[in-house]
N, C-alpha and C positions, 0 to 999 in steps of 0.2 A: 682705526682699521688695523687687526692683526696680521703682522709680517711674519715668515718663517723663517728660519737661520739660515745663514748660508755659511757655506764649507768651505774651507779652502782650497777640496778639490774641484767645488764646485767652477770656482774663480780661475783656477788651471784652464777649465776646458774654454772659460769664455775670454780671459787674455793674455792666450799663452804663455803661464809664470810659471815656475817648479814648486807644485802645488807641496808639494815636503817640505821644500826650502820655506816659504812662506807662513807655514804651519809653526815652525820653528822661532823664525824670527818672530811672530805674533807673539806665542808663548814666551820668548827668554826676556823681548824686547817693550813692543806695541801692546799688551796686555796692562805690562805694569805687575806679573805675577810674583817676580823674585823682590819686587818692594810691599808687597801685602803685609799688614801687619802683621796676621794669622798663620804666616807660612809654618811658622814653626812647629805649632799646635795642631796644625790643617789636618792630619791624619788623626789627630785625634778628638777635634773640634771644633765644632766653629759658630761663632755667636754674632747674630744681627739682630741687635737688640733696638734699631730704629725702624725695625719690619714689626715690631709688635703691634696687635690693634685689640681691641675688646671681645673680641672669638678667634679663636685658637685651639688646632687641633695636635694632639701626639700620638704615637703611634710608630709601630717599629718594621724596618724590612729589608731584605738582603741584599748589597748592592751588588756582590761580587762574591763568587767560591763560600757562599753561605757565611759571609760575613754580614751579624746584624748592627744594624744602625737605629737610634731614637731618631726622629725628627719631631721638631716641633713646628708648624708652619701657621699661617693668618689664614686663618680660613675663608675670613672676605675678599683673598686676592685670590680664590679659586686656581692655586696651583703656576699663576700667573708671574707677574715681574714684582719684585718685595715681597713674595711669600714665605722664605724661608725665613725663620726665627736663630734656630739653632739644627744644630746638627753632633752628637755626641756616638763615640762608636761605644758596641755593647748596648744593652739594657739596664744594667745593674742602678738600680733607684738615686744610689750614693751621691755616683758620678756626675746623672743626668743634673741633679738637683744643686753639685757645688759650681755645674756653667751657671745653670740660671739664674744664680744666685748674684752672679755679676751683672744683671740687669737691676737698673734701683728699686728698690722697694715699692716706690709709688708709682714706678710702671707697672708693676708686676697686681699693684692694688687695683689697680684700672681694671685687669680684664675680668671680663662680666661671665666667661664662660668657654668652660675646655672641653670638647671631643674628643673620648677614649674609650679604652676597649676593658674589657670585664678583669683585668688583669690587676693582682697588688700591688705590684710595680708602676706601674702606671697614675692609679688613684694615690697611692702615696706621696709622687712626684709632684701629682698638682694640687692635693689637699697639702703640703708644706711648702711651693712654691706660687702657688695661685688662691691662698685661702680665701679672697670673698668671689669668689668665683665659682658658677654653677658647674656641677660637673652632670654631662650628658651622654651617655653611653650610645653611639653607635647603632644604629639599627641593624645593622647588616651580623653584629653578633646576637642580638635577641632573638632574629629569624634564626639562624642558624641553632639557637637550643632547643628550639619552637620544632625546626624541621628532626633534629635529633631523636627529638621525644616521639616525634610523631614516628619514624621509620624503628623506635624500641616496641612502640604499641602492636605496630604491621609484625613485625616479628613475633611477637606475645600470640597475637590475634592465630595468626600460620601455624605457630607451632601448637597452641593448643586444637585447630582446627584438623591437622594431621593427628593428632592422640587420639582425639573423639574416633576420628573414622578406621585406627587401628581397634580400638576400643567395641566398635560397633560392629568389624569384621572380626576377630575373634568369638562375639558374642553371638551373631548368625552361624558361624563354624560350628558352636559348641552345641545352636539347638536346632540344628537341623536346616535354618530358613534360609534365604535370600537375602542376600547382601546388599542395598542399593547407594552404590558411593557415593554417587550426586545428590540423594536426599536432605544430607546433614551439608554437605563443601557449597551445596548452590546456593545457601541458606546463609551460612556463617563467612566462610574461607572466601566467596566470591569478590569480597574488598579485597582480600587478599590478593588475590589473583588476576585483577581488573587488571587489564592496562593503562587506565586512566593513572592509577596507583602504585606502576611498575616503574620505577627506570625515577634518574632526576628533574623529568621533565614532569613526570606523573606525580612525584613527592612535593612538586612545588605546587600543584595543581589541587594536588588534600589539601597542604597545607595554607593555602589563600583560603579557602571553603572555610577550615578550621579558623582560620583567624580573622572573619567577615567581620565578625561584632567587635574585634579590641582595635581603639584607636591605634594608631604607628604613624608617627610624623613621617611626612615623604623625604625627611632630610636625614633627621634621626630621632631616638627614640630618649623622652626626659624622664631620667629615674630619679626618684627624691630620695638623694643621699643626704642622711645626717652630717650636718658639721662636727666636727672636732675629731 
């Protein structure tokens, strides 16, 4: 059964202690934080390499004043208790890869497969720290070039829909006739202009339609990347 944290101040209101004070002495004392081995490095890394398992994901993001961070975490503890792997500040490929490197070799050979995102920094890191390991990209960045492409095409589709009907009202100007706007926009432009198709609620609504027929794992999506 899942428990929630509790807080020091929480502890304040239920038996009457100087919920600050208590904070303090946890941290300096009752934690154990000023004996961590890591303390030293802690800002700039920190490695649990007894949390590794055979799926493993990386991936980077800001903790604080857009400061980025790698993490690398086990993916089968679902964000849970032993998920975190490592933790390296920055992105830069060099760094990430000389923490992991202080994991032995034959743990690092175990794992069977790393989630990551479309990035060189990334697949570098785990094609030289994770080499017989699959690497699997992420679903959530495949949608997203998927919905990209698809809101260039809406653009494309618009703006040539708009030429046409300048195109076609100049051209009634010049001989005399009737203009009828809606003839050619209710025809082409109307995708355009659908509300089904407006807005990102509408974008993601083409975009399922557009992608009925391609498999996408509901977890993520396996790209077959060459080794080496």
């Amino acid at each position: 059964m899942a428990t929630s944290p509790v807080t020091c101040r929480t502890l304040e209101e239920f038996y009457h202690i100087d919920g600050r004070t208590f904070e303090k002495q946890y941290k300096e004392t009752l934690s154990g934080f000023r004996e961590w081995d890591q303390l030293e490095h802690a800002d700039e890394w920190v490695l649990i390499p007894e949390n590794i398992g055979p799926g493993l994901a990386i991936d980077e993001s800001a903790l604080s004043n857009g400061e980025l961070y790698t993490f690398v975490a086990n993916r089968d503890a679902r964000t849970r208790e032993r998920s975190l792997v490592a933790t390296v500040a920055g992105t830069k490929s060099e760094d990430v890869i000389a923490v992991l490197e202080r994991i032995g070799e034959d743990e690092r050979g175990n794992v069977e497969e790393v989630t990551l995102d479309l990035s060189d920094s990334m697949r570098k890191i785990v094609s030289w720290c994770f080499p017989k390991a699959r690497r699997v990209i992420d679903r959530f960045h495949i949608q997203k070039l998927a919905c990209e492409a698809v809101q260039e095409l809406r653009i494309i589709h618009r703006w040539d829909a708009i030429q046409q009907a300048n195109n076609e009202m100049e051209e009634a100007k010049l001989n005399g006739g009737r203009y009828e706007p809606f003839r050619y926009l209710s025809a082409r432009a109307a995708c355009c202009s659908s509300p089904l198709t407006n807005g990102p609620k509408g974008r993601n609504n083409a975009l399922q339609s557009s992608l009925m027929n391609i498999p996408i794992s509901k977890r993520h999506t396996v790209c077959v990347i060459p080794s080496g």
